[in-house]
BALOBA-1460 file (C-alpha; in Angstrom, 3 decimals):
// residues 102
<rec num="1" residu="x" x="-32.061" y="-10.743" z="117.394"/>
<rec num="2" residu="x" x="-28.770" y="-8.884" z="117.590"/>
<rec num="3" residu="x" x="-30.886" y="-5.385" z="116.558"/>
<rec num="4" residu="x" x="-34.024" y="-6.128" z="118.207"/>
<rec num="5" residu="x" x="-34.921" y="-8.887" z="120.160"/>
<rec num="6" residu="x" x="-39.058" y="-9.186" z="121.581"/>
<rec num="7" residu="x" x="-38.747" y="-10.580" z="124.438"/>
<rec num="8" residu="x" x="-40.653" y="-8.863" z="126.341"/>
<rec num="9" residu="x" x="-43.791" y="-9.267" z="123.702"/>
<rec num="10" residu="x" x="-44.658" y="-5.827" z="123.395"/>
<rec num="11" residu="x" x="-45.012" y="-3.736" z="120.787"/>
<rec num="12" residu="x" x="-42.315" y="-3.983" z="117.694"/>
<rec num="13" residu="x" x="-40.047" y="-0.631" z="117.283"/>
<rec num="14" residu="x" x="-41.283" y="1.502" z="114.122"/>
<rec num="15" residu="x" x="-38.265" y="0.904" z="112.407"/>
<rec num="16" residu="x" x="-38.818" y="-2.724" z="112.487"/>
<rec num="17" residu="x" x="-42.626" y="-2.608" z="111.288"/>
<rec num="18" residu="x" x="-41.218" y="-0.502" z="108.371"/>
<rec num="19" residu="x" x="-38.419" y="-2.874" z="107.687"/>
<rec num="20" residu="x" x="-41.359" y="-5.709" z="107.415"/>
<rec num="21" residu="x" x="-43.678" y="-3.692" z="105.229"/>
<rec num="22" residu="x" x="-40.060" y="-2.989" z="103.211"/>
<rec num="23" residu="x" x="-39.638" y="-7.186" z="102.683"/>
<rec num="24" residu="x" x="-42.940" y="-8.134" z="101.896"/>
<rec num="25" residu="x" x="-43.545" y="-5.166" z="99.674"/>
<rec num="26" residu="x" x="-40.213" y="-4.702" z="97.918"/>
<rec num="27" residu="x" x="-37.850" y="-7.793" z="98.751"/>
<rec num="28" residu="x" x="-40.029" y="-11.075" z="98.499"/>
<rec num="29" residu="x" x="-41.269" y="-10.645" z="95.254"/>
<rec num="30" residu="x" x="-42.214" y="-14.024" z="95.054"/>
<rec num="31" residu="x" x="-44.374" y="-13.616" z="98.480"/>
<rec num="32" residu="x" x="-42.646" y="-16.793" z="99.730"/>
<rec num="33" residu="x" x="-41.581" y="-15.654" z="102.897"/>
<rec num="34" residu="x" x="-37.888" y="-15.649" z="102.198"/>
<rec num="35" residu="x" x="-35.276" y="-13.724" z="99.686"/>
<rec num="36" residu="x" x="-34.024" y="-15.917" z="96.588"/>
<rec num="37" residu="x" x="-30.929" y="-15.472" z="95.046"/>
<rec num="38" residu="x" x="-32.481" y="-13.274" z="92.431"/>
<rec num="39" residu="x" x="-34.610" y="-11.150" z="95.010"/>
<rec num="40" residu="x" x="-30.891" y="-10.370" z="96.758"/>
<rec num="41" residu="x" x="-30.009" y="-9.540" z="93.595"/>
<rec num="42" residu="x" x="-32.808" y="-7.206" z="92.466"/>
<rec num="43" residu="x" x="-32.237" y="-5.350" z="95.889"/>
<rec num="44" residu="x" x="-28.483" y="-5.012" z="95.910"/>
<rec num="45" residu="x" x="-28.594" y="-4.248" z="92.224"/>
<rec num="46" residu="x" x="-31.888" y="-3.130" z="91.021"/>
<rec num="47" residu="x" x="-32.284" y="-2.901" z="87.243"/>
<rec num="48" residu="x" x="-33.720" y="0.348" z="87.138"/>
<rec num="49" residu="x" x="-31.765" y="2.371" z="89.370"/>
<rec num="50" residu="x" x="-28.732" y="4.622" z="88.242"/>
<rec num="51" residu="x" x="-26.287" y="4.494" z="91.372"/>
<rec num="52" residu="x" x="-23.958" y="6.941" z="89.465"/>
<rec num="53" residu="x" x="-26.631" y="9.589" z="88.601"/>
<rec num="54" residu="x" x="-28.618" y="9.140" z="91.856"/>
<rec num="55" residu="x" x="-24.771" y="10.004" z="93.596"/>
<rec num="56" residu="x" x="-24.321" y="12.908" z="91.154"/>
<rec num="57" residu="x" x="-27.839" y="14.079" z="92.213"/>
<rec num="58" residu="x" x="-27.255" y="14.074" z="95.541"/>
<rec num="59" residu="x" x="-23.438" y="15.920" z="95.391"/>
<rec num="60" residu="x" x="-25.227" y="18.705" z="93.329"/>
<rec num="61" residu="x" x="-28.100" y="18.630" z="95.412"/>
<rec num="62" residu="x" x="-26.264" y="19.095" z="98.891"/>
<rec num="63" residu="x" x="-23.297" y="21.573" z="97.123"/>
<rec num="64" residu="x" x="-25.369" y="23.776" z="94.823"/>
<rec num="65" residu="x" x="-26.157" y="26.530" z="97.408"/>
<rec num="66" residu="x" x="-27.536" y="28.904" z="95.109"/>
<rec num="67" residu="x" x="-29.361" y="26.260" z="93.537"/>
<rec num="68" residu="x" x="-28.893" y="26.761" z="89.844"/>
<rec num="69" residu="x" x="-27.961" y="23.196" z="89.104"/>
<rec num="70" residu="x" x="-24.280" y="24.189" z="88.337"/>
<rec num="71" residu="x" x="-21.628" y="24.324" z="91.001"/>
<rec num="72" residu="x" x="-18.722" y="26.348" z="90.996"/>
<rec num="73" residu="x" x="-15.010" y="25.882" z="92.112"/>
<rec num="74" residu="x" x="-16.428" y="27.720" z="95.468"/>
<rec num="75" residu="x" x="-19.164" y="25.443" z="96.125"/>
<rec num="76" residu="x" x="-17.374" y="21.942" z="95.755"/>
<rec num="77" residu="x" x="-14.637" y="23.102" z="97.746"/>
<rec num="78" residu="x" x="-17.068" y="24.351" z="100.626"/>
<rec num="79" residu="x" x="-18.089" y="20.619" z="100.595"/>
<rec num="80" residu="x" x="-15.179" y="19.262" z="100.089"/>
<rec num="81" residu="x" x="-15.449" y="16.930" z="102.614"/>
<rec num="82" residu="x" x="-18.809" y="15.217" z="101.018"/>
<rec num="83" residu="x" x="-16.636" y="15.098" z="97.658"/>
<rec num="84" residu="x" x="-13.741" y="13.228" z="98.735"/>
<rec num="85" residu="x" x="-16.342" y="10.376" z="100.705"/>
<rec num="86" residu="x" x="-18.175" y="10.216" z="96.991"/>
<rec num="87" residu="x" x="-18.009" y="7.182" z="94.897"/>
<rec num="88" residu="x" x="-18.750" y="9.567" z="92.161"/>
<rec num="89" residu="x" x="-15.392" y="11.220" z="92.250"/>
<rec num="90" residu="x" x="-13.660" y="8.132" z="92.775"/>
<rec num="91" residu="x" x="-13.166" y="9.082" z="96.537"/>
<rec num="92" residu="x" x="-11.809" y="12.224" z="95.737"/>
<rec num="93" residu="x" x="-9.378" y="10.777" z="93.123"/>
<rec num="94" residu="x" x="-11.426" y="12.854" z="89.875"/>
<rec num="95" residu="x" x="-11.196" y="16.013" z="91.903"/>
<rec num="96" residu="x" x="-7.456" y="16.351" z="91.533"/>
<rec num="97" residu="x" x="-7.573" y="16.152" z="87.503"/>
<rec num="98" residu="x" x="-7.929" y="19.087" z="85.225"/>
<rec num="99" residu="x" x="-11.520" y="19.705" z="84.325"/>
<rec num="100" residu="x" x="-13.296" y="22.730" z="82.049"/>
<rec num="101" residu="x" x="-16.596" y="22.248" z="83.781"/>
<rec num="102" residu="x" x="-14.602" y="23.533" z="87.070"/>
């Protein structure tokens, strides 16, 4: 109620009929109507998702502007700014070290 609240009865904002179709498609795997402990935890933490590759994806993805899957010294400090807000490079921390691939 504090992001949407019907009280008017019309019609539901998109984003909330896709955030349905996300729960009872994705989140209550059981189909009880509800999120268990290990639903939360499937969602939060999903066995077959790689946060750390999916982040490294995305850094080389955004950064790579001549898109040859490598990045040079150039490109990473063009975006330095998406670096240093990456849990990939521990916030920017992994970005002041030494590194040959640089």
């Amino acid at each position: 109620a504090d992001m949407f609240a019907n009280e008017e009865g019309g019609p539901e904002p998109d984003w909330v009929v896709t955030e349905r179709e996300q729960f009872s498609d994705f989140r209550d795997l059981n189909k009880d109507g509800k999120m268990d402990k290990d639903e939360i935890q499937h969602w939060i933490l999903p066995q077959d998702y790689d946060h750390a590759l999916a982040e490294a994806r995305h850094l080389v993805h955004e950064s790579d502007v001549d898109k040859d899957q490598k990045l040079t010294k150039e490109e990473v400090l063009d975006n330095w700014n998406m670096f240093v807000g990456s849990q990939a490079t521990n916030y920017g921390e992994d970005l002041t070290r030494n590194h040959d691939e640089l």
